[in-house]
TIKOLBA-582878 format. One line per 5 residues: number of its first residue (from 0); their letters; for each residue z, x, y negated of C-alpha. Coordinates in steps of 0.02 Angstrom, whole numbers, plus 50000, padded with zeros to 5 digits. Layout:
N
NUM> a> Z:X:Y  ...
END
This chain:
491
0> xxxxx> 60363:53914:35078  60370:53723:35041  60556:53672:35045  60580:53476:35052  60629:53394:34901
5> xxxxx> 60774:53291:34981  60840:53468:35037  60830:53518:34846  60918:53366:34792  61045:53399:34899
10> xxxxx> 61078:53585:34882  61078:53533:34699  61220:53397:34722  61300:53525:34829  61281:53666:34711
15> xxxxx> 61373:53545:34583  61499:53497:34670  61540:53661:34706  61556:53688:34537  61646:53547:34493
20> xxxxx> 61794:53587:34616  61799:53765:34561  61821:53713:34378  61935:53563:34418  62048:53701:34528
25> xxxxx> 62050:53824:34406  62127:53695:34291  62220:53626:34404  62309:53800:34466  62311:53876:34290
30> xxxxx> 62425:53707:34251  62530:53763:34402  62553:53926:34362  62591:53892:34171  62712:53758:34227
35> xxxxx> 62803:53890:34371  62803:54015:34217  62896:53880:34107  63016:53838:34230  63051:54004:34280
40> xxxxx> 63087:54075:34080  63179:53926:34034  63295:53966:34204  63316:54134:34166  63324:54110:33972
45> xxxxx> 63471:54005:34025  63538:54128:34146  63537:54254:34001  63637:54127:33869  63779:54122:34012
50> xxxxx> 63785:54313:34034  63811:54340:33871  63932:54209:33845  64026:54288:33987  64008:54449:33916
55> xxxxx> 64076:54407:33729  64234:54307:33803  64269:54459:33909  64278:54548:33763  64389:54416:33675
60> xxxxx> 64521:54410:33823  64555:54592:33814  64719:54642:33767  64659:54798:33685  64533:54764:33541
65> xxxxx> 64389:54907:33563  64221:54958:33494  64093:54822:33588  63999:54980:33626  64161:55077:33737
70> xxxxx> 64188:54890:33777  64025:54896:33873  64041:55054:33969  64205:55032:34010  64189:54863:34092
75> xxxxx> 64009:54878:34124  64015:54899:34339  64138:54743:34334  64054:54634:34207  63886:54662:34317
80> xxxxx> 63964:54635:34484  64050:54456:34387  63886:54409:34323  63794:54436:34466  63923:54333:34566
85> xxxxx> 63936:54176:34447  63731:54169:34422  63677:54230:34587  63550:54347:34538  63561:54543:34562
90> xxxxx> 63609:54593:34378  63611:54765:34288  63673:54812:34107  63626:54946:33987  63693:55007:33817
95> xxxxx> 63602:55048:33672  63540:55219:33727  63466:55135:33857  63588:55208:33987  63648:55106:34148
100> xxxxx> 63832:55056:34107  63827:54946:34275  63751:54866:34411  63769:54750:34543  63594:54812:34646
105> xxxxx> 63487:54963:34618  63360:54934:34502  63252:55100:34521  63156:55191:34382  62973:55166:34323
110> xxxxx> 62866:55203:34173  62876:54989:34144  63046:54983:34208  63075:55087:34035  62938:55009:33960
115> xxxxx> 63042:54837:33993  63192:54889:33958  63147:54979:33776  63074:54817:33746  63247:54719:33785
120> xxxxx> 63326:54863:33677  63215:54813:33536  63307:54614:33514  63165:54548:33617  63127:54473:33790
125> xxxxx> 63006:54573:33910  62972:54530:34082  62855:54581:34232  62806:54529:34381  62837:54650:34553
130> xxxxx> 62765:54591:34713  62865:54424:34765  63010:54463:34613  63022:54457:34429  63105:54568:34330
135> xxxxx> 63155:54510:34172  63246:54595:34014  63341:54516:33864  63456:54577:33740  63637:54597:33766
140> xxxxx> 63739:54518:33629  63917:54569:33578  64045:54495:33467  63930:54579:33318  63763:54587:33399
145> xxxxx> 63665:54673:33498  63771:54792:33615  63638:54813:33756  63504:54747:33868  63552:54646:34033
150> xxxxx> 63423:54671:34164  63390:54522:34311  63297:54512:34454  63226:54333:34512  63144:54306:34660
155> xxxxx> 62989:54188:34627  62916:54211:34816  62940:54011:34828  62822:54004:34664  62690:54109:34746
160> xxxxx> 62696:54020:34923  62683:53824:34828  62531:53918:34732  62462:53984:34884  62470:53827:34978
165> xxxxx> 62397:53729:34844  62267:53840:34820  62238:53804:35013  62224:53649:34989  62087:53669:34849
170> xxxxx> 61990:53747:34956  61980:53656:35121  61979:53489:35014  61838:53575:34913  61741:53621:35067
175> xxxxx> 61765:53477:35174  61718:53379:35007  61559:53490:34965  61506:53468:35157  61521:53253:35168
180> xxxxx> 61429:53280:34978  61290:53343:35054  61263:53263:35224  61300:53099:35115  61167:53167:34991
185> xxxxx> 61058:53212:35102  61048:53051:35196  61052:52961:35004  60899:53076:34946  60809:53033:35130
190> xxxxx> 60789:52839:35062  60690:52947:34881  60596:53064:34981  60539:52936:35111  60485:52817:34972
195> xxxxx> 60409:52978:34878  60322:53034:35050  60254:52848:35081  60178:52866:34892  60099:53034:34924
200> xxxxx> 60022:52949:35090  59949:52818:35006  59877:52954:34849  59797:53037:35001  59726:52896:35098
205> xxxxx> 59652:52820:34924  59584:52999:34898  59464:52979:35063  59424:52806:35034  59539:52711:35128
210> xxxxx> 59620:52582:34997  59797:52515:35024  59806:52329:35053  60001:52316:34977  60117:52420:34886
215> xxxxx> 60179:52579:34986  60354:52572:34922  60469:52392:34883  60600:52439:34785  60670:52387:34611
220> xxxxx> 60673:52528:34533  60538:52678:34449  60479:52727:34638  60449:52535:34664  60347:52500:34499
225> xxxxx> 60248:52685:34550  60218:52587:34718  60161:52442:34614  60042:52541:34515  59947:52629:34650
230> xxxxx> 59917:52475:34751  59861:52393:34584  59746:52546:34556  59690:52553:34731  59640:52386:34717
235> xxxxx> 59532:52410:34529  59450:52571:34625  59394:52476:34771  59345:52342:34653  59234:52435:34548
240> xxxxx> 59165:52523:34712  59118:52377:34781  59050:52301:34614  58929:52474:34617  58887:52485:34787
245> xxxxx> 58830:52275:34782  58760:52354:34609  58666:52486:34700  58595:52338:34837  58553:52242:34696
250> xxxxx> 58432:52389:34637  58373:52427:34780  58312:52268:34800  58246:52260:34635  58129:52403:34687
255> xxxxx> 58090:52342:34860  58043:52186:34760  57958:52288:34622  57859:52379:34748  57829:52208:34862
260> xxxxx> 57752:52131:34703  57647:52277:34653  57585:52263:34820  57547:52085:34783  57470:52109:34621
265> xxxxx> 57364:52233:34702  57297:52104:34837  57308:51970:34701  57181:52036:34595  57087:52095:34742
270> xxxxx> 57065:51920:34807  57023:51866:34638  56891:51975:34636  56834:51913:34799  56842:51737:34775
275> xxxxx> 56738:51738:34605  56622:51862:34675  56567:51737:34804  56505:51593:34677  56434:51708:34554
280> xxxxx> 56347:51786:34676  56258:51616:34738  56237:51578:34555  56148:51755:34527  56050:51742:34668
285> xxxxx> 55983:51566:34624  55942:51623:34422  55849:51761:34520  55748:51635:34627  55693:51520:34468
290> xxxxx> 55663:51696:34370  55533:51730:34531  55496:51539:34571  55499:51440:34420  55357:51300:34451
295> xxxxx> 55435:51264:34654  55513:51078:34589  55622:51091:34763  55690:51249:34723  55749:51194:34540
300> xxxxx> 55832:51056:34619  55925:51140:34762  55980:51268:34622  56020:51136:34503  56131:51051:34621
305> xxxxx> 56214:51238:34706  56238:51320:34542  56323:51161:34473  56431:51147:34616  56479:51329:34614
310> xxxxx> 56511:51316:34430  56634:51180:34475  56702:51287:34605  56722:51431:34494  56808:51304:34348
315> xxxxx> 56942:51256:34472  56975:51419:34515  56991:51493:34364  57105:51324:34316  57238:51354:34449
320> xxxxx> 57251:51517:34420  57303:51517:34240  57393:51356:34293  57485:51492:34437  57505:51615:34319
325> xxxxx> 57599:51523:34201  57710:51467:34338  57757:51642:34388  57791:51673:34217  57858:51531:34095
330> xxxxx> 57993:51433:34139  57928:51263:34074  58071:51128:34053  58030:50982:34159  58050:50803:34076
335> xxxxx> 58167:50771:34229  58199:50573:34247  58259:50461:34390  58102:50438:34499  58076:50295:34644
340> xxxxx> 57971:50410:34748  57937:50259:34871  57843:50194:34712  57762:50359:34662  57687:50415:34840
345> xxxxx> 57602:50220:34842  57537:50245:34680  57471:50427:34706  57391:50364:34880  57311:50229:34786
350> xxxxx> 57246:50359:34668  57165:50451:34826  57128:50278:34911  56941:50292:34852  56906:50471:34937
355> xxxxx> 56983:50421:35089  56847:50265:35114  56716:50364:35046  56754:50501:35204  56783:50354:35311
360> xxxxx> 56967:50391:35342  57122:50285:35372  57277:50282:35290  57444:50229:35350  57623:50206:35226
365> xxxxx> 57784:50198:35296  57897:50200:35129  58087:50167:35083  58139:50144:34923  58225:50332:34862
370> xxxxx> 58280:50383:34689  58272:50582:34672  58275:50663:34499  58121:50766:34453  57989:50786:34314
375> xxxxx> 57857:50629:34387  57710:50717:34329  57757:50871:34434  57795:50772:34592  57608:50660:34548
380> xxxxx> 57531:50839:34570  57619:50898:34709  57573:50733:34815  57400:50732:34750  57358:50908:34812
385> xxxxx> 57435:50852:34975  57315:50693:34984  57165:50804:34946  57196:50936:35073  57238:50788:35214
390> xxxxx> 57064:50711:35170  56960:50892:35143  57003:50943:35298  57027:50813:35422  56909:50756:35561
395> xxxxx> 56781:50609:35536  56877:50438:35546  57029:50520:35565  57209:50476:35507  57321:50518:35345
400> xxxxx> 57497:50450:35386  57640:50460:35230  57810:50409:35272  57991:50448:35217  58173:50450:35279
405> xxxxx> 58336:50434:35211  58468:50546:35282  58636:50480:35185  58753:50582:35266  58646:50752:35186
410> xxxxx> 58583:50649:35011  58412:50702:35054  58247:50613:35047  58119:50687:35187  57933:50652:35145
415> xxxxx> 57794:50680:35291  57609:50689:35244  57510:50692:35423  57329:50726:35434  57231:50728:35611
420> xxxxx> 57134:50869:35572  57117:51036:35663  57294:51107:35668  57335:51262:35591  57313:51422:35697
425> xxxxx> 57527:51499:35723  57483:51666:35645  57413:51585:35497  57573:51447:35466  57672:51562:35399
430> xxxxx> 57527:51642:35245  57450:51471:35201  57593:51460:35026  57525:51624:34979  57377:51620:34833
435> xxxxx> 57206:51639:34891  57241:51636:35072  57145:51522:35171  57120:51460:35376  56950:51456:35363
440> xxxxx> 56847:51544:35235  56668:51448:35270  56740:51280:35275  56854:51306:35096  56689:51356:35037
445> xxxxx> 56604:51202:35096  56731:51107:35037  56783:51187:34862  56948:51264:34933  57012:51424:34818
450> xxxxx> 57169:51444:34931  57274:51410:34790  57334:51196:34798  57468:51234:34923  57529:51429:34832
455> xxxxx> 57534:51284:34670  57608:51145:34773  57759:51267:34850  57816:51329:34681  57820:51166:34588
460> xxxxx> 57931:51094:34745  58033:51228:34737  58059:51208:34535  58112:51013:34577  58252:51089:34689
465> xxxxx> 58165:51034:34851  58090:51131:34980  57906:51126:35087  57876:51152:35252  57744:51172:35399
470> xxxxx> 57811:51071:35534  57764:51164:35691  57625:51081:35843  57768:51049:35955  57878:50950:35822
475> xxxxx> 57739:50850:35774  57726:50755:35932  57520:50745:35897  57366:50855:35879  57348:50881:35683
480> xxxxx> 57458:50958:35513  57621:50888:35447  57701:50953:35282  57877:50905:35254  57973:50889:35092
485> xxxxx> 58151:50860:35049  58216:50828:34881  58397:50777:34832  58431:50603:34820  58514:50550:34666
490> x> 58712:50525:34653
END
């Protein structure tokens, strides 16, 4: 059966209390009693000096000198009756023999009536205690010594009823003390076992997972700092449950990544295999043709002129993706400077301004002096493959348009490169950054593509802190292909 620990305190406090009044009575009635016993010997100690000086100057006044011992029984029933009328206390006197010479009440017979008495006869004091009266014995002493015993009776019923009544007064003062002890107690332990209950609480909520927020208990004392330290170690268990359960996101993400990236190294080297198989295979098939036609002079130079441009093809590939490969895998420091990319996207245009007349294109700049910092050589590439791409695949005297804008309130430089070529189909905006992928396979073949300038151009933007986009048909305004970029201006 659980009892509640506030009810044990208290019983406890109770329980010792109880002692404590039962010893501290005991004491304090034992000093009672010794101190009525005092009182009463010394009175009748007192009472026996003056019967015996009564006694002795009897004897003196007599006008007859006798034996103290025919003294006594002579004068015994009027000595007792004079005694027992100057003290006030029934009195009775014995000789020697132990024989009752007079008396001024009837004093009875007992085995320790005798036993007294023999006692008294024997030069010493005996006394004993009879209901509410004391009956005390001392030696009788003559003009020579001893002649007797004198026998008193003292009422001590007064003695008994103080005793009584204190020992009353111990009790109900006991009780009534024991009983505010414990309903004080009890409401005193109620503040510990509240406190203790709150803690237990708070050990059982943190045992199904539901952390405290603050300390269960405020108080300055051992049930406060116990408060303390389970809020402090509910916190360090959430904590660290937290830490594994982002832990555990962390590696499942790792795997969903692992498994995302096998996945891509699967279709990776699958469209590497693809793409080379497609120029070797022209190549093969044109060795072939000169093994079965070798004096045709028009088939040498169609195969001449394919298999070189094929082997071109097949160089640029392979170029890039080494060039890719490293990217994904080294990461090279950049010989980061301040850049003026006003300067550098009119000096990469001029680079490109040869191909654009020689496909009869225009080209339009719309520049503003920005300082970003970036590795230049990086950013040249980046804006170079984005020239190409505007001129491979726009439309016959067609537009390339490169502008930038200064947003100040962001410290961001936006460049635009618009071509006015075919836009790109939606469900193919969001694959063209990924390696290999391209709109339209027969016209990258026509016009060298490999599908990998803009997986290139996307991860060295992204390594110069800056970010690429596809701006969508509808935000362009005009039929053709925008790419945005936006790189941090300098502080």
């Amino acid at each position: 059966m659980r009892v509640s620990i506030k009810l044990k305190f208290s019983v406890f406090l109770a329980a010792l209390l109880i002692l404590t009044v039962v010893v501290l009575s005991s004491l304090v009635l034992r000093g009672i009693e010794l101190n009525q016993q005092s009182q009463v010997e010394g009175i009748l100690a007192q009472q026996t000096r003056l019967v015996n000086l009564n006694v002795r100057q009897a004897y003196y006044t007599e006008a007859v000198r006798l034996e103290p011992e025919v003294f006594l029984q002579q004068n015994g029933r009027r000595l007792a009756k004079a005694l027992a009328d100057s003290t006030g206390l029934p009195i009775a006197l014995y000789d020697m023999s132990g024989k009752q010479v007079g008396a001024s009440f009837a004093p009875g017979e007992s085995e320790l009536l005798q036993e007294t008495l023999n006692y008294a006869l024997q030069n010493k004091i005996a006394y004993h205690e009879q209901g509410d009266t004391l009956l005390y014995a001392a030696p009788l002493d003559g003009p020579e010594g001893q002649i007797g015993a004198v026998w008193i009776q003292y009422s001590v019923q007064s003695y008994q009823e103080f005793y009584a009544r204190i020992l009353q007064l111990f009790i109900w003062a006991g009780i009534a003390v024991v009983a505010l002890s414990f309903i004080l107690g009890y409401l005193f332990f109620n503040r510990f076992a509240v406190a203790i209950t709150r803690l237990k609480k708070s050990a059982a909520s943190i045992q199904e997972g539901n952390y405290i927020t603050e300390s269960p208990v405020k108080r300055k004392d051992e049930l406060g700092e116990l408060g303390q330290g389970i809020y402090y170690m509910s916190t360090s268990i959430r904590q660290n449950i937290t830490a594994m359960h982002a832990e555990q996101q962390k590696l499942e993400q790792a795997i969903e990544k692992l498994q995302a990236l096998e996945q891509q190294q699967k279709q990776y080297i699958g469209n590497i295999s693809h793409e080379f198989k497609t120029p070797l295979t022209s190549i093969k098939a044109y060795v072939e043709l000169l093994n079965m036609y070798k004096d045709d002079p028009q088939l040498l130079d169609d195969a001449t002129n394919n298999i070189g441009k094929e082997t071109e093809r097949l160089y640029e590939m392979v170029e890039k993706v080494l060039h890719l490969s490293a990217l994904e895998k080294y990461d090279f420091e950049n010989q980061a400077e301040d850049v003026e990319i006003g300067a550098l996207l009119e000096d990469a245009c001029g680079r490109m301004r040869g191909k654009v007349e020689k496909f009869a294109l225009n080209m339009e700049l719309h520049l503003e002096p920005a300082v970003i910092h970036s590795d230049r050589e990086s950013l040249m590439h980046i804006f170079i493959n984005l020239l190409d791409n505007a001129i491979k695949y726009n439309v016959p005297g067609g537009i390339i348009r490169v502008e930038n804008e200064l947003r100040m309130n962001e410290r961001q430089v936006v460049i635009r490169i618009y071509n006015s070529g075919t836009p790109i189909p939606e469900e193919a905006q969001k694959k063209i950054f990924e390696p290999f992928y391209t709109v339209n396979k027969d016209r990258a073949r026509k016009t060298g593509g490999t599908g990998l300038g803009l997986s290139l151009v996307k991860q060295f933007v992204e390594k110069q802190g800056g970010t690429i986009t596809l701006l969508p048909t509808d935000q362009q305004h005009q039929e053709g292909v925008t790419f945005q970029l936006i790189f941090p201006l300098v502080n």
